[in-house]
GUKOL-410358 format. One record per residue (C-alpha): z, y, x. Coordinates in steps of 0.02 Angstrom, whole numbers, padded with zeros to 5 digits, always signed. Layout:
<sites>
ZYX...
</sites>
This chain:
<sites>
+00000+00000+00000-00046+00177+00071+00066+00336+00007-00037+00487+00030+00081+00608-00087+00055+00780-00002+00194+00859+00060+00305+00971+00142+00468+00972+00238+00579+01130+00203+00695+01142+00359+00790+01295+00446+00877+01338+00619+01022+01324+00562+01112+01341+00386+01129+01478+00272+00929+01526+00328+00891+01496+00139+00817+01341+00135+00890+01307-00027+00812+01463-00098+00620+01438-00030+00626+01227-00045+00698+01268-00247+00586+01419-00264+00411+01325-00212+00448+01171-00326+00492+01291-00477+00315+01391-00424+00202+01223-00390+00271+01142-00552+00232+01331-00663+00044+01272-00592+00036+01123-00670+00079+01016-00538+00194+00877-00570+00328+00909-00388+00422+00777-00319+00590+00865-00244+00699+00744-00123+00841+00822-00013+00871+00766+00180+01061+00697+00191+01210+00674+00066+01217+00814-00040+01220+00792-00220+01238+01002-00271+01035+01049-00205+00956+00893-00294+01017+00965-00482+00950+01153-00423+00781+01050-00396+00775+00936-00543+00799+01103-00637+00652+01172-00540+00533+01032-00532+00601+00922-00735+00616+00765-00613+00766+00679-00538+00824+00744-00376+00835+00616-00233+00908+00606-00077+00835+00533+00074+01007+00491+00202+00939+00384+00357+01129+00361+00386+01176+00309+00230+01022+00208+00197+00954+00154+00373+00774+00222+00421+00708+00096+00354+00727+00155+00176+00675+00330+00200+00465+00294+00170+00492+00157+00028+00645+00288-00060+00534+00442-00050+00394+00338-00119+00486+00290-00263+00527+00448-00307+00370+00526-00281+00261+00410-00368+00133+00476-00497+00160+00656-00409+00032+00790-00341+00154+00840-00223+00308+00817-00138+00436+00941-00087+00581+00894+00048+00731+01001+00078+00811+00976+00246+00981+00984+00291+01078+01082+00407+00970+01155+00543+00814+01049+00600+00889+00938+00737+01039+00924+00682+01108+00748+00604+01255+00629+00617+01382+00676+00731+01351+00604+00928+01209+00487+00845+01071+00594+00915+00926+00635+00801+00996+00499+00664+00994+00584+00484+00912+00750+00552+00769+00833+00456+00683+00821+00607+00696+00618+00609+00650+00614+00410+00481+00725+00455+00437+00617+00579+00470+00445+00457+00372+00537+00311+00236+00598+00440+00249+00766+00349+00239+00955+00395+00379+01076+00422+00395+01226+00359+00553+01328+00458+00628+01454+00351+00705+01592+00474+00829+01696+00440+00761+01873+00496+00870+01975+00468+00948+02031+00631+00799+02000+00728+00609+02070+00767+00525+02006+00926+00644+01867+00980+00591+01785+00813+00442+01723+00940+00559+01625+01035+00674+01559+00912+00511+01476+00825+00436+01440+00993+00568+01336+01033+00588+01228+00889+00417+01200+00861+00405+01136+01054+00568+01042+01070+00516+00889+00998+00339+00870+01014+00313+00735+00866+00397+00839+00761+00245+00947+00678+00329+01140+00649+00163+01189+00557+00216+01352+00466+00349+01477+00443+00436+01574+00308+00527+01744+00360+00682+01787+00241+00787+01941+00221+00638+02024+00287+00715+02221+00262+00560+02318+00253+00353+02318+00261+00408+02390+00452+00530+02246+00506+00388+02134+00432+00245+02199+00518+00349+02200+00679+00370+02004+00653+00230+01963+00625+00170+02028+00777+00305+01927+00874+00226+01775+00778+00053+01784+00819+00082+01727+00989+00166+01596+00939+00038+01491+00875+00129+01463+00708+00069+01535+00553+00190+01652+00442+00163+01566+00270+00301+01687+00166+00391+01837+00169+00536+01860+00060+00634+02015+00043+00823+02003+00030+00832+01986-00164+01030+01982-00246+00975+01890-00419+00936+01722-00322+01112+01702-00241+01198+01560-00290+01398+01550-00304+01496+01453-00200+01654+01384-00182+01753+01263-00097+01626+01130-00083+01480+01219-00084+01363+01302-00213+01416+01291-00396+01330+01144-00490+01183+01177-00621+01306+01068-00735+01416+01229-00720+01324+01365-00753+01167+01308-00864+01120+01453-00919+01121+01581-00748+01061+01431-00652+00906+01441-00752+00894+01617-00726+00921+01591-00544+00788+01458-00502+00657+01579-00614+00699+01718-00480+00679+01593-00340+00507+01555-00417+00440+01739-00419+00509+01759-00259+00420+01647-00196+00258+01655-00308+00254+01853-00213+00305+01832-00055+00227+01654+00001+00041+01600+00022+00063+01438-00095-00139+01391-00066-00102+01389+00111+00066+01286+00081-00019+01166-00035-00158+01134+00095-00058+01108+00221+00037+00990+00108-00100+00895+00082-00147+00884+00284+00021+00738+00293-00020+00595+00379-00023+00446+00262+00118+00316+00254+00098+00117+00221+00223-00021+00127+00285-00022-00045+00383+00090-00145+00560+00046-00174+00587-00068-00321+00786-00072-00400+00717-00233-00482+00651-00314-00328+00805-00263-00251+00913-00340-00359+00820-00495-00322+00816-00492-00154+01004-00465-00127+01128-00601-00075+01204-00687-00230+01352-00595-00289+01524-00712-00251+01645-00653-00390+01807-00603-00310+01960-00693-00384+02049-00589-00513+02217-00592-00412+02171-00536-00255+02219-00341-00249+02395-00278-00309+02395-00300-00490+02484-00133-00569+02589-00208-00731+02509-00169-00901+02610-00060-00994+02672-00153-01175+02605-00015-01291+02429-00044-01219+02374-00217-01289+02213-00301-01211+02062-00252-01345+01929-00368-01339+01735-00293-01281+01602-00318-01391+01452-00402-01330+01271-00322-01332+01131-00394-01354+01031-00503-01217+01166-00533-01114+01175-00349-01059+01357-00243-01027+01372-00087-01052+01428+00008-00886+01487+00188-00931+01445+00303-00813+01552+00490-00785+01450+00632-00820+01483+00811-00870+01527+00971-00786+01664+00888-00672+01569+00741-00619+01399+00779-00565+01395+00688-00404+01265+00518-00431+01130+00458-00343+00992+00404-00477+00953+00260-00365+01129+00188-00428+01102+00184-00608+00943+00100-00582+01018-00047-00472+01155-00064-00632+01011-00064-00737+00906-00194-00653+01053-00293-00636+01072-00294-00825+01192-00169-00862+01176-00046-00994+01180+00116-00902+01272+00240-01053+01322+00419-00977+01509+00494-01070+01574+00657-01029+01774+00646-00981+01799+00815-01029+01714+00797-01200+01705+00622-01267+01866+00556-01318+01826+00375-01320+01729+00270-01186+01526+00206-01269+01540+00059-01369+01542-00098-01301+01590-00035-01128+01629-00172-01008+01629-00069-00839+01637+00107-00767+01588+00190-00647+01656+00388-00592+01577+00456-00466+01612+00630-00367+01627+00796-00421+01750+00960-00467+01898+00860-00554+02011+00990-00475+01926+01123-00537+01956+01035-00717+02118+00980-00700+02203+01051-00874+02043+01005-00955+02045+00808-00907+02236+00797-00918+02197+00875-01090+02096+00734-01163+02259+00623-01168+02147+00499-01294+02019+00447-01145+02143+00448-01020+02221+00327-01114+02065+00243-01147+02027+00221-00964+02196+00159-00922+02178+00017-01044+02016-00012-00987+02049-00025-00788+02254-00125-00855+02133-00256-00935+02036-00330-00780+01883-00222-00825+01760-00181-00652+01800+00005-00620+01693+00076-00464+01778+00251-00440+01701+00392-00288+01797+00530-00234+01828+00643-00384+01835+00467-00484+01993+00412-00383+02088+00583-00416+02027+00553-00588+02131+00362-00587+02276+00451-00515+02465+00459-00578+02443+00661-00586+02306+00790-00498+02415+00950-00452+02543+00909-00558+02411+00887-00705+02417+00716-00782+02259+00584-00766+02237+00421-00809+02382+00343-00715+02292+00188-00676+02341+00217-00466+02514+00249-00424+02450+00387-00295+02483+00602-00309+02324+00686-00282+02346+00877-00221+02222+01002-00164+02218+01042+00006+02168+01179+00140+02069+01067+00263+01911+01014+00238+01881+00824+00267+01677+00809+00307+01579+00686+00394+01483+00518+00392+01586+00349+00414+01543+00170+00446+01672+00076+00348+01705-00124+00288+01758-00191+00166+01941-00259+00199+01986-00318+00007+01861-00423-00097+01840-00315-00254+01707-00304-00390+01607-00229-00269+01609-00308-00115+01661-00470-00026+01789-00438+00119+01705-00415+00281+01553-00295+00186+01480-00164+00310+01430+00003+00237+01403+00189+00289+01467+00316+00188+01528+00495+00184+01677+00616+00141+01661+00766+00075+01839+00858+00009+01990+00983+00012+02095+00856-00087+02213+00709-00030+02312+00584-00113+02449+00513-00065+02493+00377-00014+02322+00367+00055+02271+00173+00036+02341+00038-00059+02435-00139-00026+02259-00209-00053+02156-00073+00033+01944-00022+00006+01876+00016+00158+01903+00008+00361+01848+00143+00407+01797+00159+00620+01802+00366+00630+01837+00484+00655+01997+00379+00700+02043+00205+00644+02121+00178+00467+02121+00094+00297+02081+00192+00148+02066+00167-00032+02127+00063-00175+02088-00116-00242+02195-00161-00397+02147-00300-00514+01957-00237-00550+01958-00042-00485+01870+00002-00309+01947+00195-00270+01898+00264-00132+01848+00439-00056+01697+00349+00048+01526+00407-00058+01409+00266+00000+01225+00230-00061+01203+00050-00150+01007+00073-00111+01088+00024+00053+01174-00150-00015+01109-00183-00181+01204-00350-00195+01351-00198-00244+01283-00159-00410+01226-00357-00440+01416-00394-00415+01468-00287-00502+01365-00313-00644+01414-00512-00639+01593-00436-00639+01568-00367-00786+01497-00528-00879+01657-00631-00821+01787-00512-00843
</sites>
């Protein structure tokens, strides 16, 4: 099979050059043409992807060569890009930066070179004229595979300051494809985590991707872009399949219901039996809404080909898990941000409690295991994990290569997976008798929480990566 999407890589010097900005603004302009735009986003960040489904009306994907191997990165893009006139990537961090001492692993730069595909460096010009030369110069000759094919000035101050750098630029050798003026109505607010989810702020985030896309519509030469797109090298192999990954994966050994520490079930929350569905299938609630918008789409469709019944609830809304569920999953997100709001809804607290008490297969990320917790800054949750969860001042960021040291519904003991953190929150105590993960840096500990059928952890990890996860989990769900 040979991929020949056109497309572009969106990468920077370093961040805060506005890659988010041009990379949102072009899909939101291409996809105004008519053009049906496939947006991905380099590394683990689940904020960017719902600024470009907004832009583009298709799922944002990530491509992670850390969290999925290299391997994945043509056959993951391909998937998401198929049917598509073109294909937009936004990088991450500046170009050659990537995993932490693992060289050029995870970089924008190494996810050009595995899609064969242009890049477009967005520079940040605002403190600069002439030496804007040499900045470009340099990253378009450090790497010589990596093809630096066009450039974007932003915060450009005047028609002077332009004119002046693009004089710098023609002796570079790379072409200025965009100028952007500094422009207030596409900022984005941030917080502790990063920008503000479009689950947040609907309505303005709307507003704010249309001012990304006249920005861009003015200031860029999208002809040029789009042929430049279309210049990518082709790729050959298959798309990714969920279904043939399913397949492929190792059978999924069922871990024995009384390995983990079993928390007692209180007496006022008898055992309620789960429907069946039809054809075998479980349903497998998923945590959506405003304070869980963290997901990779590649996850649901693993459940899905497994035979699950993928059914999204909103913990902040819906006082009752779907009908017929036999599994959850709650991934990452803002649940500090929610707090009074989730401790509010006392009826699906209760609900999930009962749920987790009864044996049910409960995969919780991040925001999911503050959401299990006894209490999150002195707000009740679900109570399902003896543990305190707090906010915090330091910031807890990187990748991690972690195994699997309890069997759970997820994984056999002895599982090897790469994952990441990303939070200002800790909970304490911070792993449990039966602990998730291993986890090798940046120092040597256990983490997490396996109890009767919950996973907790803070580890985000990619099951494109081990599909056998959402197989097993699945089967967990038909025996439990």
């Amino acid at each position: 099979m040979v991929i020949s999407v056109p497309r572009l890589v969106i990468a920077a010097p370093s961040s805060g050059s506005g890659k988010t900005t041009v990379a949102t603004g072009l899909m939101a302009a291409f996809a105004s043409r008519g053009l049906a735009v496939s947006p991905h986003k380099v590394g683990p960040d689940y904020i960017d992807p719902g600024y470009h489904a907004l832009a583009t009306g298709r799922v944002g994907r990530n491509l992670d060569a850390y969290l999925c191997g290299t391997e994945l990165i043509a056959p993951l893009f391909a998937h998401g890009a198929r049917g598509c006139d073109l294909a937009v990537v936004e990088g991450v961090m500046g170009l050659y930066d990537g995993a932490a001492g693992e060289g050029e692993l995870a970089s924008t730069a190494q996810v050009a070179k595995l899609l064969r595909a242009p890049v477009v460096l967005v520079v940040d010009a605002s403190s600069q004229s002439r030496s804007v030369a040499a900045l470009v110069h340099g990253f378009a000759s450090w790497d010589p595979e990596v093809r630096v094919s066009g450039v974007i000035l932003n915060k450009v101050g005047s028609s002077r300051h332009e004119e002046m750098l693009r004089e710098a630029l023609d002796e570079s050798g790379v072409p200025v494809l965009g100028c952007l003026r500094r422009a207030a109505q596409v900022d984005t607010p941030a917080r502790h985590l990063g920008l503000v989810p479009v689950a947040e702020r609907r309505s303005d985030a709307v507003d704010a991707v249309g001012a990304m896309a006249e920005q861009v519509r003015r200031g860029c030469d999208l002809d040029a872009l789009y042929a430049l797109a279309r210049g990518a090298g082709e790729l050959s192999g298959a798309a990714w399949d969920a279904a043939a990954a399913v397949v492929s994966s190792p059978p999924p050994p069922l871990p024995v219901p009384s390995l983990g520490a079993a928390a007692p079930r209180p007496p006022h929350r008898p055992e309620r039996p789960r429907p069946q569905t039809p054809d075998g299938l479980r349903v497998v609630a998923v945590a959506g809404g405003a304070a869980f918008t963290f997901s990779y789409a590649e996850h649901a469709e693993l459940l899905t080909a497994a035979g699950a019944e993928v059914v999204t609830f909103d913990p902040l809304r819906d006082e009752q898990l779907p009908d017929g569920t036999h599994g959850l999953v709650i991934g990452g997100g803002f649940p500090e941000v929610y707090a009074p709001e989730l401790s509010a809804n006392e009826p699906l607290r209760k609900a999930v409690a009962e749920l987790a008490f009864g044996g049910a297969p409960v995969a919780a990320e991040c925001a999911g295991l503050l959401y299990l917790s006894r209490e999150l800054d002195g707000q009740p949750m679900c109570g399902v994990l003896d543990v305190s969860a707090r906010m915090s001042e330091r910031l807890t960021l990187g990748y991690r290569d972690a195994v699997a040291v309890s069997d759970s519904a997820l994984a056999v003991a002895g599982t090897r997976m790469r994952g990441h953190e990303f939070h200002r929150t800790v909970v304490e105590p911070g792993a449990g008798a039966a602990p998730a993960w291993g986890v090798r840096a940046p120092e040597r500990r256990v983490e997490g929480f396996v109890q009767q059928g919950v996973h907790a952890s803070y580890l985000h990890t990619h099951w494109a990566s081990q599909p056998g996860v959402a197989r097993r989990f699945v089967e967990r769900c038909r025996t439990s």
